[in-house]
PyMOL CGO cylinders between C-alpha atoms (Angstrom):
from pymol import cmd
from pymol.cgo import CYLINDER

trace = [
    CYLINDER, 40.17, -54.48, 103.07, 40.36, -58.30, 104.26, 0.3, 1, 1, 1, 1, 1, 1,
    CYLINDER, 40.36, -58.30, 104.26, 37.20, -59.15, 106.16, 0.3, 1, 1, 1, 1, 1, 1,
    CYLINDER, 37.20, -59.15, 106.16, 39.42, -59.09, 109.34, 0.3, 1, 1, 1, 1, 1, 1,
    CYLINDER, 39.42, -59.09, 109.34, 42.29, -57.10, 109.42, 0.3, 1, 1, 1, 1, 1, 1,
    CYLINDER, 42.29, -57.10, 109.42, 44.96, -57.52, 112.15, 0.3, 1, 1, 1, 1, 1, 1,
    CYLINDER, 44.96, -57.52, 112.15, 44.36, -55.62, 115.06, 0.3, 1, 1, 1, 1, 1, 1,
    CYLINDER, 44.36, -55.62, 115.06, 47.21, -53.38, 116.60, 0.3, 1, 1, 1, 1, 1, 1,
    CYLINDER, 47.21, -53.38, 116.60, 45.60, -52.64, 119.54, 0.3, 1, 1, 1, 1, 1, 1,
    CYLINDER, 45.60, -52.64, 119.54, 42.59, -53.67, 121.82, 0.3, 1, 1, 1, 1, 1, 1,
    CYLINDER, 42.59, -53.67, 121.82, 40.81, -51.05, 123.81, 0.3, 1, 1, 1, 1, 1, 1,
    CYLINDER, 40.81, -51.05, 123.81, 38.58, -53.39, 126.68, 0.3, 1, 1, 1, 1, 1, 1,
    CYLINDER, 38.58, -53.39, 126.68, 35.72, -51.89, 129.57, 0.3, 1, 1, 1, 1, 1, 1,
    CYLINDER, 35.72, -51.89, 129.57, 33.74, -53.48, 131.79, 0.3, 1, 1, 1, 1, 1, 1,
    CYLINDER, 33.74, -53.48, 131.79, 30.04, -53.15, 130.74, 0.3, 1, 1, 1, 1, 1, 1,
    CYLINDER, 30.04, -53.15, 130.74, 28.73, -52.59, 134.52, 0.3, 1, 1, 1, 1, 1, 1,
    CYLINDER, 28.73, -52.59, 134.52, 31.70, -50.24, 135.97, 0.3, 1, 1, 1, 1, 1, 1,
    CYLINDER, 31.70, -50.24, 135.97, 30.38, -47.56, 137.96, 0.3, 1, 1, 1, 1, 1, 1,
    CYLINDER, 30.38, -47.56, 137.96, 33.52, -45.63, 137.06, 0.3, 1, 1, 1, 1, 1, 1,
    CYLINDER, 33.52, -45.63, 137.06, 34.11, -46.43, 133.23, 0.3, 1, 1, 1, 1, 1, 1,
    CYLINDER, 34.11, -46.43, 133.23, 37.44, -47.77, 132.84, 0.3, 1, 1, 1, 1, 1, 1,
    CYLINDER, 37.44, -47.77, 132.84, 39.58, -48.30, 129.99, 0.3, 1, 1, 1, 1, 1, 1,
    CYLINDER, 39.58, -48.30, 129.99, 42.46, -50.97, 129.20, 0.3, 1, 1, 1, 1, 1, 1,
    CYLINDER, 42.46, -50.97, 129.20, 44.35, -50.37, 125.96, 0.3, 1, 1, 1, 1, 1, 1,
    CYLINDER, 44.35, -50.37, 125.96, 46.54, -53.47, 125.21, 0.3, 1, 1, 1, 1, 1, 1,
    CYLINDER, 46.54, -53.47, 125.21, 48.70, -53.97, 122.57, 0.3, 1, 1, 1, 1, 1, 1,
    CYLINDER, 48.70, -53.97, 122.57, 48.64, -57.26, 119.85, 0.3, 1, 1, 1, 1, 1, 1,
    CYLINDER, 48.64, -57.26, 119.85, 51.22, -59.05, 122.25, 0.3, 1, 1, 1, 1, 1, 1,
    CYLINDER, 51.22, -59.05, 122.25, 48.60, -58.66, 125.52, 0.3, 1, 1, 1, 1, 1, 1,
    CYLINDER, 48.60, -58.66, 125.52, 50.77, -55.59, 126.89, 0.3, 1, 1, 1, 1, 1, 1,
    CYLINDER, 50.77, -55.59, 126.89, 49.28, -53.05, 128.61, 0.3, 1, 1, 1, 1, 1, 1,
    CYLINDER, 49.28, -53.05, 128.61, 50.04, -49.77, 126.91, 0.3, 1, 1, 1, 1, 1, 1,
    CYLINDER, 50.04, -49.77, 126.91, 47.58, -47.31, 128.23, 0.3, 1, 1, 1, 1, 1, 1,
    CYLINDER, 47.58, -47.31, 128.23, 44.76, -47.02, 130.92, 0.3, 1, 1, 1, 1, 1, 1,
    CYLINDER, 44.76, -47.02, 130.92, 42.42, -44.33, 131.42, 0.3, 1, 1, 1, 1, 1, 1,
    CYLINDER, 42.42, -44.33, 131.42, 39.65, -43.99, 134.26, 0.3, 1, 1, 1, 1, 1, 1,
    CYLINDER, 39.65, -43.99, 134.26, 36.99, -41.28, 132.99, 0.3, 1, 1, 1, 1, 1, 1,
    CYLINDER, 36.99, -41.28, 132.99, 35.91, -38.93, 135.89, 0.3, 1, 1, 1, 1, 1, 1,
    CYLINDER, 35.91, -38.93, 135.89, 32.35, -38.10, 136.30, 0.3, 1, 1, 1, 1, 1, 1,
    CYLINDER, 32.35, -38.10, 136.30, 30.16, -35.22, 136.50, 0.3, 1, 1, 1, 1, 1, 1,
    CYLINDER, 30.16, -35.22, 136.50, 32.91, -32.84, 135.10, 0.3, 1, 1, 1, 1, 1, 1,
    CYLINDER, 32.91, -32.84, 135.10, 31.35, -29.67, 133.25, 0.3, 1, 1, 1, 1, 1, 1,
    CYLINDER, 31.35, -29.67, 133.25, 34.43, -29.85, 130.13, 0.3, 1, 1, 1, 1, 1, 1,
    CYLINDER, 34.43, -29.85, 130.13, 34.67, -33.70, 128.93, 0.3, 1, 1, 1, 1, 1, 1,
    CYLINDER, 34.67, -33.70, 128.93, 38.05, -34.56, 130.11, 0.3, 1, 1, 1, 1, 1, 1,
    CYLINDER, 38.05, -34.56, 130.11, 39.98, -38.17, 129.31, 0.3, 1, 1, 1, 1, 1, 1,
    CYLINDER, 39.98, -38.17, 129.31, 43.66, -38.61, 130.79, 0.3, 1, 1, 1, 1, 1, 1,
    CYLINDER, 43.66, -38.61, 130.79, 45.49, -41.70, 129.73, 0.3, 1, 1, 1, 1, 1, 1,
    CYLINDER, 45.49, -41.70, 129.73, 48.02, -43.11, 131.44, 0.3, 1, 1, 1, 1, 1, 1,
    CYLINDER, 48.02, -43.11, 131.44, 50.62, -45.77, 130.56, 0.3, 1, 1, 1, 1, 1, 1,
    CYLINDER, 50.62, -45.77, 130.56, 49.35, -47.91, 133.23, 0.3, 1, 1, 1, 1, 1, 1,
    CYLINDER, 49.35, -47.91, 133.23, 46.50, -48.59, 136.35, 0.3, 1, 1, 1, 1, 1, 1,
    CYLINDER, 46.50, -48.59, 136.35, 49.11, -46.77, 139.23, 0.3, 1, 1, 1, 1, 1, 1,
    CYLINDER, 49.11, -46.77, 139.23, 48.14, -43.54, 137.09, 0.3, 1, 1, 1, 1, 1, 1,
    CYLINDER, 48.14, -43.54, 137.09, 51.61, -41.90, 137.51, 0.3, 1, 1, 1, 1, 1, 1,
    CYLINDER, 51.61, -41.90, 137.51, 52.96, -41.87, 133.89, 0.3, 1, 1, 1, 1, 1, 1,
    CYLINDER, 52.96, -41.87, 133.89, 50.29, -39.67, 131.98, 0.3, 1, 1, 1, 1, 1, 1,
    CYLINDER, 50.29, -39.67, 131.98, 50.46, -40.48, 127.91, 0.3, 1, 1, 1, 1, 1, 1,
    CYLINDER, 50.46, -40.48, 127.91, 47.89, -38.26, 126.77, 0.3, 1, 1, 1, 1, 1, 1,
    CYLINDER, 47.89, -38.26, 126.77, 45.37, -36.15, 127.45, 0.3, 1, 1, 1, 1, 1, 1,
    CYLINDER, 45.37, -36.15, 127.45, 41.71, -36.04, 125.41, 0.3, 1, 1, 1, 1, 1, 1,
    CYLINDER, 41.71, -36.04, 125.41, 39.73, -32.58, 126.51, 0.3, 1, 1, 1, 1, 1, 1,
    CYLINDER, 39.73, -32.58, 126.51, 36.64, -30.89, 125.27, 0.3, 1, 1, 1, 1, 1, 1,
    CYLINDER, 36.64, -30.89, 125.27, 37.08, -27.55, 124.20, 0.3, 1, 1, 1, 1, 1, 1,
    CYLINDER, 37.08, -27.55, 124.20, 33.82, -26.37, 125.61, 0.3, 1, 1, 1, 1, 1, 1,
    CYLINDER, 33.82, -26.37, 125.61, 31.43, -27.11, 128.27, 0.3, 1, 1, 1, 1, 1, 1,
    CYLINDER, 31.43, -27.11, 128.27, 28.23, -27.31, 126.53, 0.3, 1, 1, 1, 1, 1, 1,
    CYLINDER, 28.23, -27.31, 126.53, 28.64, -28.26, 122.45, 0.3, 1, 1, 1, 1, 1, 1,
    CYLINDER, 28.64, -28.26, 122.45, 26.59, -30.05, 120.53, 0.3, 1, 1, 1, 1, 1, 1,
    CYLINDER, 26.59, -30.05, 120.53, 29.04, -30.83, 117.81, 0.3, 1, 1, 1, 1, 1, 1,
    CYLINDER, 29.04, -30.83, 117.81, 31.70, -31.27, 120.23, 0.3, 1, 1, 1, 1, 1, 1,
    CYLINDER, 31.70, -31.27, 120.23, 35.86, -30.80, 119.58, 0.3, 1, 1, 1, 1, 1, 1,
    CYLINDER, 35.86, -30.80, 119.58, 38.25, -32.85, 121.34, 0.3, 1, 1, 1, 1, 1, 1,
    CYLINDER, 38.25, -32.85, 121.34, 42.24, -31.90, 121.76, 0.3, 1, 1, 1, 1, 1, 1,
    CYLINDER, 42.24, -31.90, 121.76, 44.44, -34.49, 122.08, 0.3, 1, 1, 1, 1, 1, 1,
    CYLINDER, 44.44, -34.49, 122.08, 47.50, -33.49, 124.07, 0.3, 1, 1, 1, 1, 1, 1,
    CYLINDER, 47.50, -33.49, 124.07, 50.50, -34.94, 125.26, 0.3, 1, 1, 1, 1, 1, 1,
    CYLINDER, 50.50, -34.94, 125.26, 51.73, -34.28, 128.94, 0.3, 1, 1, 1, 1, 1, 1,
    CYLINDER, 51.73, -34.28, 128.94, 53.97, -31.32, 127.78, 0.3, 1, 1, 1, 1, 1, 1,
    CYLINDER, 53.97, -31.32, 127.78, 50.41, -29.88, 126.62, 0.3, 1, 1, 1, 1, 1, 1,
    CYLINDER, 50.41, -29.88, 126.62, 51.62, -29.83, 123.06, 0.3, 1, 1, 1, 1, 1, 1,
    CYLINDER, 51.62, -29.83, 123.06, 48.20, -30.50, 120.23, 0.3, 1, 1, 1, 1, 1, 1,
    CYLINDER, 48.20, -30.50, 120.23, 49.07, -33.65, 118.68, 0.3, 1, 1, 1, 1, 1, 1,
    CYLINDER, 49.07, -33.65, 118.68, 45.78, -33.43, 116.93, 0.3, 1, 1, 1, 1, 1, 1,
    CYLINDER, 45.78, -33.43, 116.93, 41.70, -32.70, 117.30, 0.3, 1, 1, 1, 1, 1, 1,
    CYLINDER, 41.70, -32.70, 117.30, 38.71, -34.68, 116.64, 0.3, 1, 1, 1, 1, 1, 1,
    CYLINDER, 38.71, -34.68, 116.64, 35.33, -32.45, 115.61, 0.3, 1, 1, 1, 1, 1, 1,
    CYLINDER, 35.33, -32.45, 115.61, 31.71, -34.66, 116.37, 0.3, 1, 1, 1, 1, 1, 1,
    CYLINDER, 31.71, -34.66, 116.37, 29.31, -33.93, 113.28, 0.3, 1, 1, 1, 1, 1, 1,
    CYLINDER, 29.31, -33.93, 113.28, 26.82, -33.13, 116.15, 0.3, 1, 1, 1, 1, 1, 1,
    CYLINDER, 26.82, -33.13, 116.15, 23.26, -33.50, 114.59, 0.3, 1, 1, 1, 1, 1, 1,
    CYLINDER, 23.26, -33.50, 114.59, 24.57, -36.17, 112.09, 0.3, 1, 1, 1, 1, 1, 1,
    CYLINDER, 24.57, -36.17, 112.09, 26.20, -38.37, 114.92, 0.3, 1, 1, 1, 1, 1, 1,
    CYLINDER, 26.20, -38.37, 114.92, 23.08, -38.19, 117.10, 0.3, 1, 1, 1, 1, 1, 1,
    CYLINDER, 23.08, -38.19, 117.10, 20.59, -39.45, 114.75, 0.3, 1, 1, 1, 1, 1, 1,
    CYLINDER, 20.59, -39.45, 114.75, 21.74, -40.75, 111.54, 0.3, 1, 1, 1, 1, 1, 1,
    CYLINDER, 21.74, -40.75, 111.54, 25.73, -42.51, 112.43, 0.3, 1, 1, 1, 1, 1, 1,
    CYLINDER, 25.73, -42.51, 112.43, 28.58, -41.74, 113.83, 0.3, 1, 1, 1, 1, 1, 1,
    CYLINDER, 28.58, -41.74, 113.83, 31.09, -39.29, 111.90, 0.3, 1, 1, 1, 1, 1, 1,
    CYLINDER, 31.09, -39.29, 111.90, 34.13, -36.81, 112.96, 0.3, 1, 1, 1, 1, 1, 1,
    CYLINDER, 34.13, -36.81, 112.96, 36.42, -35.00, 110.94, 0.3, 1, 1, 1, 1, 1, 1,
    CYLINDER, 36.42, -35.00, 110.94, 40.01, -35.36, 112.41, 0.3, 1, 1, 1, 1, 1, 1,
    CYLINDER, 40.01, -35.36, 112.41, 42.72, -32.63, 112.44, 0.3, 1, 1, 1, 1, 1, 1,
    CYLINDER, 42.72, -32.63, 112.44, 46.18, -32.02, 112.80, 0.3, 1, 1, 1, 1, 1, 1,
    CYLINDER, 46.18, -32.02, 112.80, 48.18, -29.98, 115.28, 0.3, 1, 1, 1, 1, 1, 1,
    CYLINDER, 48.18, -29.98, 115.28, 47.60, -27.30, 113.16, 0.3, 1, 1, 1, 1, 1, 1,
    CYLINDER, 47.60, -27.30, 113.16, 44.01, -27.37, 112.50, 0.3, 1, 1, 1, 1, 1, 1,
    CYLINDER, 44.01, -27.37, 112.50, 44.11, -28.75, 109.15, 0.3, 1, 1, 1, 1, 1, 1,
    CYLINDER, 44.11, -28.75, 109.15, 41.73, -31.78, 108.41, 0.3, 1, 1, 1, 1, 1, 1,
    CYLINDER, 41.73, -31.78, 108.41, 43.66, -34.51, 107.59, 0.3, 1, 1, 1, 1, 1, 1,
    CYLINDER, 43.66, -34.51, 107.59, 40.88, -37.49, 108.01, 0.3, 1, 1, 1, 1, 1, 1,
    CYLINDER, 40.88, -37.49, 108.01, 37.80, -38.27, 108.55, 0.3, 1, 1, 1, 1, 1, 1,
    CYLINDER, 37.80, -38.27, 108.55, 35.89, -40.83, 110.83, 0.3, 1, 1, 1, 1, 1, 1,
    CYLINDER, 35.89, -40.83, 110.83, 32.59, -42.64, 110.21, 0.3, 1, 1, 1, 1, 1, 1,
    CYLINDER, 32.59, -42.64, 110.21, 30.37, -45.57, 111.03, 0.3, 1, 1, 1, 1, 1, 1,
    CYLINDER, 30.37, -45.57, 111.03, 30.19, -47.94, 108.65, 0.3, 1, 1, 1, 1, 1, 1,
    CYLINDER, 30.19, -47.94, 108.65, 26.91, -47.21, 107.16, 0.3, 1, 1, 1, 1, 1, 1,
    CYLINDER, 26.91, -47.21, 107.16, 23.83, -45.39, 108.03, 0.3, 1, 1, 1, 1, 1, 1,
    CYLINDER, 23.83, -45.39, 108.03, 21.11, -48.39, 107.40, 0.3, 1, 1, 1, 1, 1, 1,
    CYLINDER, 21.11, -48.39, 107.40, 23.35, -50.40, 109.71, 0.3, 1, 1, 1, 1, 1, 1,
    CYLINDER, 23.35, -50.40, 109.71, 23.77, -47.46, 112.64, 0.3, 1, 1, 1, 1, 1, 1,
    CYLINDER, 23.77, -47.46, 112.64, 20.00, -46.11, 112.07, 0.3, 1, 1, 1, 1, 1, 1,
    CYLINDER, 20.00, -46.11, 112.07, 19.09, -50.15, 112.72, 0.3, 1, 1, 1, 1, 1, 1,
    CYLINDER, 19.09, -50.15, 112.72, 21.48, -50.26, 116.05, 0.3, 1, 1, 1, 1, 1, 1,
    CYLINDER, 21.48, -50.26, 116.05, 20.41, -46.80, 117.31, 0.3, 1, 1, 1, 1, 1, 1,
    CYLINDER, 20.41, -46.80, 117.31, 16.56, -47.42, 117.16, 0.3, 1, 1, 1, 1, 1, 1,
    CYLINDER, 16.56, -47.42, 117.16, 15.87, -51.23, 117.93, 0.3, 1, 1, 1, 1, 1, 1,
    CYLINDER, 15.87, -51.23, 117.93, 17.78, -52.57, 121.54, 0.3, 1, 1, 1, 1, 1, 1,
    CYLINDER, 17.78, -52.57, 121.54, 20.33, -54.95, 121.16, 0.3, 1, 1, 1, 1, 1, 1,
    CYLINDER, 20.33, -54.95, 121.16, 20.77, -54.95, 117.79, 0.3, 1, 1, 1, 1, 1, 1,
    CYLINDER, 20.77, -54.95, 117.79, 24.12, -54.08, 118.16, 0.3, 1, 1, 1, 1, 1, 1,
    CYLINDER, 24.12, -54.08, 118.16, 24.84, -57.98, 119.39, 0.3, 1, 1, 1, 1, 1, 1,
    CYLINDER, 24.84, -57.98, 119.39, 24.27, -59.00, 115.73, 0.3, 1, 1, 1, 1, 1, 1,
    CYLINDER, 24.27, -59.00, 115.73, 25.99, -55.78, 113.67, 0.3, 1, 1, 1, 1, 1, 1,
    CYLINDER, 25.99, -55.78, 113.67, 28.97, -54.39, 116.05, 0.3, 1, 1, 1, 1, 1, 1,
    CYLINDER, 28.97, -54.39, 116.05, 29.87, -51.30, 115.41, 0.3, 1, 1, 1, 1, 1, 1,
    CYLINDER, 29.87, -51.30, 115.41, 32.43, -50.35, 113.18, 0.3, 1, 1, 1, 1, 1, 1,
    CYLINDER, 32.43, -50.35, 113.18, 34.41, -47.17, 112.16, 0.3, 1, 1, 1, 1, 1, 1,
    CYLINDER, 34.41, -47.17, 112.16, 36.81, -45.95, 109.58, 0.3, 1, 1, 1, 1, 1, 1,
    CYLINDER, 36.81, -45.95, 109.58, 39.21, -43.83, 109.51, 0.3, 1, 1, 1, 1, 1, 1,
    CYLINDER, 39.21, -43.83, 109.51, 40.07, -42.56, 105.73, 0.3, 1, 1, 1, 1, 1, 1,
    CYLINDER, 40.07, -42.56, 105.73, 42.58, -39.56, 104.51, 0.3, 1, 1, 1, 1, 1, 1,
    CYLINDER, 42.58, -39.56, 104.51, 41.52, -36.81, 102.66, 0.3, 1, 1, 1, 1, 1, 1,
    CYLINDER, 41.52, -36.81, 102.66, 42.02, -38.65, 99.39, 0.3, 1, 1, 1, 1, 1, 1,
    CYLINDER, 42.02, -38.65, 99.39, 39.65, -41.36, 100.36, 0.3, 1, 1, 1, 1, 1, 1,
    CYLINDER, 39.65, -41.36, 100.36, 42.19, -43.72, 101.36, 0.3, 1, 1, 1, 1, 1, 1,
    CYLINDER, 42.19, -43.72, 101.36, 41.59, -46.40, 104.13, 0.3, 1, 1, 1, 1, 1, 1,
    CYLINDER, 41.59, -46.40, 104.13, 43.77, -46.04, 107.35, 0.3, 1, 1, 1, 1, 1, 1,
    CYLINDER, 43.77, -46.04, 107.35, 42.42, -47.53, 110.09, 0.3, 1, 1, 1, 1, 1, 1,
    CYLINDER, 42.42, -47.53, 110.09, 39.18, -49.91, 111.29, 0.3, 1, 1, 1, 1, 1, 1,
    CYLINDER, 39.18, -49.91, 111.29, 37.74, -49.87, 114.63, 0.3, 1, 1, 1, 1, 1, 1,
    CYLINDER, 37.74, -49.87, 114.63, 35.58, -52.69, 115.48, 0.3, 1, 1, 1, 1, 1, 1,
    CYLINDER, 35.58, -52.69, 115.48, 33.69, -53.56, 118.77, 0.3, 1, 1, 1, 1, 1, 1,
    CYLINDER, 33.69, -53.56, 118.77, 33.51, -57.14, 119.55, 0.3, 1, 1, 1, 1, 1, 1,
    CYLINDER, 33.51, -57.14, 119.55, 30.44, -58.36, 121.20, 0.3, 1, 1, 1, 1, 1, 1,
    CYLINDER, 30.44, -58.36, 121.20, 30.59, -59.34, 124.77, 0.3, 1, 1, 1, 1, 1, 1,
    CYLINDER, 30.59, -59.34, 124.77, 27.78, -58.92, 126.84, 0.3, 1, 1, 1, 1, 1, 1,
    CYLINDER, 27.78, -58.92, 126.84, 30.58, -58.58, 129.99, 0.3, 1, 1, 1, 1, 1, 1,
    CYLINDER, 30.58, -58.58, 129.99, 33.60, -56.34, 128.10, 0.3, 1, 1, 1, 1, 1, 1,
    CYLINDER, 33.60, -56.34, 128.10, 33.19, -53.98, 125.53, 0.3, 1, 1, 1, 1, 1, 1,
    CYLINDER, 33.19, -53.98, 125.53, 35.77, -54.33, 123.42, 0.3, 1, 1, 1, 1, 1, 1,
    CYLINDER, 35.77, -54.33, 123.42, 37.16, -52.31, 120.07, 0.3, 1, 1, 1, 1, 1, 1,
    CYLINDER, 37.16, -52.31, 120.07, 40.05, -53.53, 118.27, 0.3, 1, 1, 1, 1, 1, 1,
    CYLINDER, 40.05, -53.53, 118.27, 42.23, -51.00, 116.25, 0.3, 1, 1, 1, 1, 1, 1,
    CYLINDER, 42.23, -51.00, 116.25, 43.35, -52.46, 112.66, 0.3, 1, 1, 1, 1, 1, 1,
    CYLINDER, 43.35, -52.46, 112.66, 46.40, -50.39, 110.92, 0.3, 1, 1, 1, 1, 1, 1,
    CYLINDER, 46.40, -50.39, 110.92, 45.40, -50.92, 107.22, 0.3, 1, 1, 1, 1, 1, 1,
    CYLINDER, 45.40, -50.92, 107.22, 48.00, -48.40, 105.89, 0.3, 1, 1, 1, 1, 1, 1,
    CYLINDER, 48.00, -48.40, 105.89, 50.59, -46.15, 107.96, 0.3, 1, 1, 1, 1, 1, 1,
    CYLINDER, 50.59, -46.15, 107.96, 50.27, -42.48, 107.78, 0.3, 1, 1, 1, 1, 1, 1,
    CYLINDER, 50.27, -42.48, 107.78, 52.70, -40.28, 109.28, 0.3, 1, 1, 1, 1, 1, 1,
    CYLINDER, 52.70, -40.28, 109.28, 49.86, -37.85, 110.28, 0.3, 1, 1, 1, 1, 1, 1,
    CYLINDER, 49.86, -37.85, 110.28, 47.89, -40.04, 112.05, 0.3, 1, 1, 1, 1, 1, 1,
    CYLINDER, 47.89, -40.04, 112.05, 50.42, -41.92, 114.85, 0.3, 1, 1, 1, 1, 1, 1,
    CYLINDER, 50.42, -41.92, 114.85, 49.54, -44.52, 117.26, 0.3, 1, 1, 1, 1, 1, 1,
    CYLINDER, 49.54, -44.52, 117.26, 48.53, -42.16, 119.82, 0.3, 1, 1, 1, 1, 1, 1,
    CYLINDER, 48.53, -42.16, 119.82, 46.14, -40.27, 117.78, 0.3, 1, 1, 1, 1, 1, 1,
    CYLINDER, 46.14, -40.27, 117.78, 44.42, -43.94, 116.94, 0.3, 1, 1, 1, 1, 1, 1,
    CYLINDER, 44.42, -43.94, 116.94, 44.76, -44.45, 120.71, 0.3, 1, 1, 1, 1, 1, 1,
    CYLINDER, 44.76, -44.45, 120.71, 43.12, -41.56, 121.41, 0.3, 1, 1, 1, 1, 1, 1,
    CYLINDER, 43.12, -41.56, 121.41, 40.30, -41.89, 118.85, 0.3, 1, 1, 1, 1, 1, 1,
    CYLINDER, 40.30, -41.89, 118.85, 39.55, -45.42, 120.31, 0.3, 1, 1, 1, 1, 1, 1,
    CYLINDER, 39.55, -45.42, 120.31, 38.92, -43.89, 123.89, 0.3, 1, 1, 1, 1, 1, 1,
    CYLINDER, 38.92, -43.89, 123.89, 36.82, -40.82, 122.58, 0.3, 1, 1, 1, 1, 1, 1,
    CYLINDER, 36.82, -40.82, 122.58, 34.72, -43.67, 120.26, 0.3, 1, 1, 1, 1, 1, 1,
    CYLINDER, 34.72, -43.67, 120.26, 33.92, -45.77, 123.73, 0.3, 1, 1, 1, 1, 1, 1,
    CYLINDER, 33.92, -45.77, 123.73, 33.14, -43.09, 125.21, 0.3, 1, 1, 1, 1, 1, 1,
    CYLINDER, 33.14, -43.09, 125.21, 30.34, -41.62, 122.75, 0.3, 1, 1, 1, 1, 1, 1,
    CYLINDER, 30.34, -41.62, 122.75, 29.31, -45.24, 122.62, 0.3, 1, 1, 1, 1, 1, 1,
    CYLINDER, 29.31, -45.24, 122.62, 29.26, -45.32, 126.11, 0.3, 1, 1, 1, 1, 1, 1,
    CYLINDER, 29.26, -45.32, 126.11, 27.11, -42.60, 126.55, 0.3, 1, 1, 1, 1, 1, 1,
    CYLINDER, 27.11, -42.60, 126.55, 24.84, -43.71, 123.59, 0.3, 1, 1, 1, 1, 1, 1,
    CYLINDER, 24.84, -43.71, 123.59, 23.82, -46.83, 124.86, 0.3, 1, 1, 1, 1, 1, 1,
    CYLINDER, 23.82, -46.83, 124.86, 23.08, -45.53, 128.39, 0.3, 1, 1, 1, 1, 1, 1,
]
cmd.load_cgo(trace, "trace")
């Protein structure tokens, strides 16, 4: 992979929002999805809409339980058709680095998602701000190993930011499902560093 791969699509929140807020902007600056995370819901539920007047929903990101430790997020669109699921290794994502196994609309795996290595994500979890000096970053690889997709956060002691590089198309893992990841990854980062 080139040090710094294009990026697709930015994903941008305001560090100090009471309400956590989400802007997901294309690599021309256009707005193609906005999501404002309710709080203090018992089932982890994300809707994404196609803009800030919240009238055009594009998809939908729910937990499939109230209380799970190695959580499972649907992604739906607004017809409430599975375009895909997302699985948190729960005791390996708390304490050693980030990692989900991604499925399709039929509950196959198809991918997998990880941070991109443990020293590094160990090093951010346990000393406070490391984080400024080694972003986070996680990759998104097929079943066969192959690289599909890097999400980065850019430092920005205001924004936090992840870009979304397309290394290789896939036709099983579409724009919204990368969409989706991004917003579930700022999320669980979210959550971390609070």
């Amino acid at each position: 992979m080139a040090k710094h791969a294009a990026e697709r699509y930015t994903l941008r929140a305001k560090v100090f929002d009471l309400v956590p807020q989400f802007f997901i902007v294309d690599d021309q600056g256009n707005m193609v999805g906005y999501c404002r995370q309710k709080l203090f819901k018992f089932r982890e539920e994300m809707i994404l809409y196609t803009d800030r007047s919240r009238e055009t929903e594009l998809l939908r990101i729910k937990a499939r339980h109230i209380i799970d430790f190695a959580a499972t997020y649907d992604v739906k669109l607004p017809t409430g058709q599975v375009i895909g699921s997302l699985r948190r290794k729960g005791l390996k994502s708390t304490f050693v680095r980030d990692e989900y196994v991604v499925f399709d609309e039929h509950n196959a795996q198809i991918a997998t998602l990880q941070e991109d290595s443990a020293v590094r994500a160990l090093i951010r979890r346990c000393i406070d701000n490391a984080s400024i000096f080694m972003p986070q970053k996680l990759y998104l690889n097929d079943m066969s190993g192959r690289r599909i997709a890097c999400f980065r956060q850019h430092f920005n002691p205001i924004v936090f930011r992840i870009g979304i590089a397309v290394l290789e198309e896939d036709e099983q893992l579409d724009d919204l499902m990368l969409i989706a990841i991004s917003v579930l990854a700022a999320v669980i980062e979210g959550r971390q560093s609070s």
